[in-house]
C-alpha positions in Angstrom: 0.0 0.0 0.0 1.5 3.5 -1.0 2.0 6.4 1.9 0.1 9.3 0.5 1.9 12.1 -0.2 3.0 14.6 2.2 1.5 17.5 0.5 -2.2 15.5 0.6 -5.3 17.1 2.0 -5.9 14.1 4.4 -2.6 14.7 6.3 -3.1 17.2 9.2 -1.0 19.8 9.0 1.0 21.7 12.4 0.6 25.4 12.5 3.5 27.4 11.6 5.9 28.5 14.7 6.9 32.0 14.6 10.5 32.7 15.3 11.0 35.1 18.7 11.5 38.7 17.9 14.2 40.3 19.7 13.5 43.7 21.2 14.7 46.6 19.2 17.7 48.8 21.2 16.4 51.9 22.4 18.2 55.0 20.6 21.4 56.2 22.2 21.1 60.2 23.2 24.5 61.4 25.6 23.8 63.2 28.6 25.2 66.7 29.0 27.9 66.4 32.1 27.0 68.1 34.9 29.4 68.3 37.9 28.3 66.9 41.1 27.5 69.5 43.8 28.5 67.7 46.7 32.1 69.0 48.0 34.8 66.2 47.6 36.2 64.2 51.0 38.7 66.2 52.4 41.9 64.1 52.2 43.0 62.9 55.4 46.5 65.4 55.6 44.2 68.7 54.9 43.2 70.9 58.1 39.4 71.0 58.8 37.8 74.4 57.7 37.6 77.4 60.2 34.4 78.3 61.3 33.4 81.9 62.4 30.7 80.8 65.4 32.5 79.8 68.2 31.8 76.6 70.0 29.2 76.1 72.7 31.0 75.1 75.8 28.8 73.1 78.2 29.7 73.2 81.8 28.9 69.9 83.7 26.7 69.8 86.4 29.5 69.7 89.2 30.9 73.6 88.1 27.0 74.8 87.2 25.9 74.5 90.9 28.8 76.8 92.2 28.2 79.3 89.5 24.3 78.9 90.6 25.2 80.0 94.4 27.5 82.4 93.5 25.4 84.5 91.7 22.6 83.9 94.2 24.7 85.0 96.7 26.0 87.9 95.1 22.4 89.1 94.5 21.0 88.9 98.2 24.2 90.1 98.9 23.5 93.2 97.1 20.1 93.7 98.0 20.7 93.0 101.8 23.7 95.9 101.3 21.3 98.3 99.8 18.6 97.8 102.2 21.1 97.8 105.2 22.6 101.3 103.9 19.0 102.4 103.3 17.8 101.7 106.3 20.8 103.3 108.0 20.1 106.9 106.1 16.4 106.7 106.6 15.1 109.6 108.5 15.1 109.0 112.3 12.7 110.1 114.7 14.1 111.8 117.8 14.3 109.4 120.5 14.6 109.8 124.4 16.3 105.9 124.3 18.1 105.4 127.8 21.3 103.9 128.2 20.1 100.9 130.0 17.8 99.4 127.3 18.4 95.8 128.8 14.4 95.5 129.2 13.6 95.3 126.0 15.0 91.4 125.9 12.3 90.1 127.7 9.5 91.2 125.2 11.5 89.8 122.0 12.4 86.5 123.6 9.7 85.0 122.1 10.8 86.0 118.4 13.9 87.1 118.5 15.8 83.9 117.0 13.5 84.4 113.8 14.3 88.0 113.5 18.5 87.2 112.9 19.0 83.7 111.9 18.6 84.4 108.6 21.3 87.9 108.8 23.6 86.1 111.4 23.4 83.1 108.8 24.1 85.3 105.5 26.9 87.9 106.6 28.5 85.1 108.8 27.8 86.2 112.2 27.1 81.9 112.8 30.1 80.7 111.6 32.5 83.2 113.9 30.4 81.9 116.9 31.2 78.4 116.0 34.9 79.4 115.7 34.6 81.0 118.8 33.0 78.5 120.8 35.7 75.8 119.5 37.9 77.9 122.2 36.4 77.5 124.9 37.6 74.4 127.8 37.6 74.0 131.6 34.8 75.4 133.3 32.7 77.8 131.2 31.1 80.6 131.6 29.0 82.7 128.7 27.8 85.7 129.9 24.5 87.4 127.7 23.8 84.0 127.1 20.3 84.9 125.4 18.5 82.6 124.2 20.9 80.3 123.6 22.5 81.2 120.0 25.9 78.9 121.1 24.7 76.3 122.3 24.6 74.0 119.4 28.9 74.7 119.1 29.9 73.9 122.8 33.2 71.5 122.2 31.3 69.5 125.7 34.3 67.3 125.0 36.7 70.0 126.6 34.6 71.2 128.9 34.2 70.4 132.5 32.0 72.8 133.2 29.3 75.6 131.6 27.4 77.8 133.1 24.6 79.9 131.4 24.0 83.6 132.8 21.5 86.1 131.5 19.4 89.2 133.0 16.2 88.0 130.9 14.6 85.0 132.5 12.3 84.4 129.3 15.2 84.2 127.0 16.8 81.9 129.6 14.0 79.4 129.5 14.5 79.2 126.2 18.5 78.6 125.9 17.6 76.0 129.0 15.3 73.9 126.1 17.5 73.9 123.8 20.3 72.8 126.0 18.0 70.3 127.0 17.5 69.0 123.3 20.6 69.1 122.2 22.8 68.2 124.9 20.1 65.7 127.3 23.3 63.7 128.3 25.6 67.0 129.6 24.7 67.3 133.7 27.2 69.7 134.3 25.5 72.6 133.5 24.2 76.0 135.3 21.6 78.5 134.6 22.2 81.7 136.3 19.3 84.3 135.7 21.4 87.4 136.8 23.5 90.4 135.6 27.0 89.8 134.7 28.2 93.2 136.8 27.3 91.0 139.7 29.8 88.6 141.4 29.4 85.1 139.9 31.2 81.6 140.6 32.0 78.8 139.2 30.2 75.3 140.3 33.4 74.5 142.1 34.0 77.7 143.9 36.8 78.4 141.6 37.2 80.7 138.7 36.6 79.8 135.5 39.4 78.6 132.7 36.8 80.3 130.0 34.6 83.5 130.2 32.5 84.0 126.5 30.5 86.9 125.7 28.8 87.6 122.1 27.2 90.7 121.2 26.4 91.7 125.3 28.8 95.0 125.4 26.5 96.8 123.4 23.5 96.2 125.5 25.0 97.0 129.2 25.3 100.3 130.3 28.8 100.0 132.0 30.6 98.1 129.3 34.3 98.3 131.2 33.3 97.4 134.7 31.6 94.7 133.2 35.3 93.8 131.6 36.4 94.1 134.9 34.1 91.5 136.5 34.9 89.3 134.0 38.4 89.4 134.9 37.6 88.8 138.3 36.3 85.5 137.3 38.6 83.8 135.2 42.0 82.4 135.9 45.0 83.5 135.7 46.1 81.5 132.7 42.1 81.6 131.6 40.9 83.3 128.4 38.3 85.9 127.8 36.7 86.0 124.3 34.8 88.2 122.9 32.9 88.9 120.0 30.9 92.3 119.9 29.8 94.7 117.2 30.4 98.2 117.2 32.2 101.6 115.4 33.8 101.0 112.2 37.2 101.9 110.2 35.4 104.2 108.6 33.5 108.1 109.7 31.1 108.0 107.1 29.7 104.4 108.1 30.1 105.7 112.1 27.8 108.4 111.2 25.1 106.5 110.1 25.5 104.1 112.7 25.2 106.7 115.3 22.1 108.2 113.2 20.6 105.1 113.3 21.6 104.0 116.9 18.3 105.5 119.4 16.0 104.1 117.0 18.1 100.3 116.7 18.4 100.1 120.9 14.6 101.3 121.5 13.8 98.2 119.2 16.7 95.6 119.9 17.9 96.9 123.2 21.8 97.1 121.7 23.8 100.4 121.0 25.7 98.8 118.0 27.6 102.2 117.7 30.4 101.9 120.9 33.7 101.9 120.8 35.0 98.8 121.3 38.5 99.7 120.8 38.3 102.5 123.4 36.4 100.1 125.7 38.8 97.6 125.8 41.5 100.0 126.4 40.0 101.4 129.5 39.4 98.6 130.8 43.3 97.7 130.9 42.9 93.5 130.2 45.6 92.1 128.1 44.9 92.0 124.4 45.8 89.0 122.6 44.4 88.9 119.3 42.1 91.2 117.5 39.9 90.7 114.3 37.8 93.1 112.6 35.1 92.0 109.7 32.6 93.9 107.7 34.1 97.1 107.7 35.3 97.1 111.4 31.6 96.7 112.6 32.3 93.3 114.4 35.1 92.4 116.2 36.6 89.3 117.4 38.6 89.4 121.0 40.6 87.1 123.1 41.5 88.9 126.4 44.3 87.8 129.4 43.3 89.2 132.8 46.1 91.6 133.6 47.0 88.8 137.1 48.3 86.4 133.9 50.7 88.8 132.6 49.0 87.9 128.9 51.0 90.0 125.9 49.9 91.3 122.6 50.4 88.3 120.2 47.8 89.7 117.2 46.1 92.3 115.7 44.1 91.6 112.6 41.8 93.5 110.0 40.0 92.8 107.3 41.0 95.4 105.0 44.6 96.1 103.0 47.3 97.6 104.7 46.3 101.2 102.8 43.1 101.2 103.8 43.5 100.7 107.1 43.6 103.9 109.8 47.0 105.4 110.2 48.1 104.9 113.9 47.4 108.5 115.2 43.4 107.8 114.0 43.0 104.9 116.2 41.5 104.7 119.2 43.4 103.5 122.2 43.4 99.9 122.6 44.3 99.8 118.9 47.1 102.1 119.3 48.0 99.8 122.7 48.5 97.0 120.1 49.9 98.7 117.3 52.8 99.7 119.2 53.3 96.9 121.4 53.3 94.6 118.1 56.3 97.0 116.4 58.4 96.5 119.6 58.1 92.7 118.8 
């Protein structure tokens, strides 16, 4: 049997495959060069560029918090300066004030530790008591005790003794409470409710090694025989320190102190305006060391009773040597220890 040809109708036929087209190349068109606007790496050997706004310099929290206080301090300072000053050259009403203004202790005992912790705290007045108090050993005795303004800074350690003496019996109570809260352990201790121009002894019958007295010249009316008594009191070899407030270095700050003075003892029962340096000089005890702060207002003395032969050892101010008062504008005690200090 013969094949039928390939080319005959009954064969089936396959559809013809079409051939893949390849995709035509899109037309070439160059780009115009544009340079890139980006700066180039610095290479590693060129310096960095300069910059006119200096850095911000960032102080760490340790060095902010002094900076902080300083400048706190320096405005309160300023402000309690100017209202001090102002208050000094107010106009003052004419006042009959007697000397003896001691009365007036009894009616601010209940207030008065509100009305000067803060100033005592600011311009200092706290810290020198502390300093002073640290002196003190042996039996004690702190005449114008108040209301107890030292006793938190008795060194108890070195002391065998204290004995507490005030005129006012309110502000007495009120130095006894706090010796009570602070020291409940101490049993040695006195509270004598009398005047310190009045003979006082020690719990012993002997005199005392210390005798300390803060800001009470200013508010007795016989400021050297109260020196006296003192000395009277204390051992031979004892110490009598002092620290008072009074005239300054200066006649224009003494005149507004004495402008100010009736008005300042009819309310606080102080004449901040004596002479200390002329005080201590009449009252002929032995000048050891002397300090002066805020412009010679407050003064800081240690005293030997004339029995212990004590000498001149220091006299210290607060201001430079050309500021201070030449020697022929001093009063006497300063003078005494000007001129015992150049024999030296």
């Amino acid at each position: 049997m013969r094949n039928p040809p390939k080319n005959s109708p009954s064969s089936p036929q396959r559809p013809p495959q079409k051939s893949p087209q390849t995709p035509k190349p899109l037309p070439y068109r160059p780009q115009p060069y544009r340079p890139s606007e980006s700066a180039p790496a610095p290479s590693p050997s060129a310096a960095p560029p300069t910059s006119s706004t200096p850095p911000r310099v960032v102080l760490p929290r340790s060095r902010r918090i002094p900076l902080y206080l300083a400048l706190g301090t320096a405005v309160f300072g300023g402000f309690y300066i100017y209202s001090f000053v102002n208050s000094l050259r107010a106009p003052q009403t004419k006042l009959d004030v007697p000397a003896d203004v001691t009365d007036r202790y009894d009616a601010q005992a209940s207030f008065f530790d509100a009305e000067v912790n803060w100033t005592e705290w600011y311009t200092g007045i706290k810290k020198l008591r502390r300093k002073l108090m640290q002196k003190a050993h042996g039996d004690v005795l702190e005449v114008s005790a108040g209301t107890g303004r030292n006793v938190d800074f008795f060194p108890l350690e070195k002391c065998r003794s204290v004995t507490l003496l005030d005129l006012s019996g309110p502000m007495l109570e009120i130095a006894r409470k706090k010796w009570m809260e602070k020291h409940p352990a101490y049993k040695n201790v006195r509270f004598l409710q009398q005047s310190a121009l009045e003979p006082v002894t020690s719990p012993g019958g002997v005199e005392f090694d210390t005798v300390i007295q803060t800001f009470g010249l200013c508010s007795t009316p016989e400021p050297e025989k109260l020196l006296r008594n003192l000395e009277k009191v204390v051992k031979e070899d004892g110490q009598i320190l002092l620290l008072e407030h009074g005239r300054s270095h200066y006649k224009w700050l003494d005149r507004l102190l004495d402008n100010s003075a009736p008005l300042h003892a009819d309310k606080w029962g102080c004449w901040w305006n004596k002479d200390i340096a002329a005080i201590i000089g009449a009252s002929e005890l032995q000048v050891v060391k002397i300090k002066r702060r805020h412009l010679g207002t407050t003064w800081w003395i240690e005293l030997k009773p004339r029995k212990g032969g004590g000498r001149v050892e220091e006299a210290e101010e607060d201001t430079a040597d050309e500021q201070r008062p030449k020697l022929e504008q001093r009063s006497v005690a300063e003078q005494q220890v000007a001129r015992k200090s150049e024999k030296k």
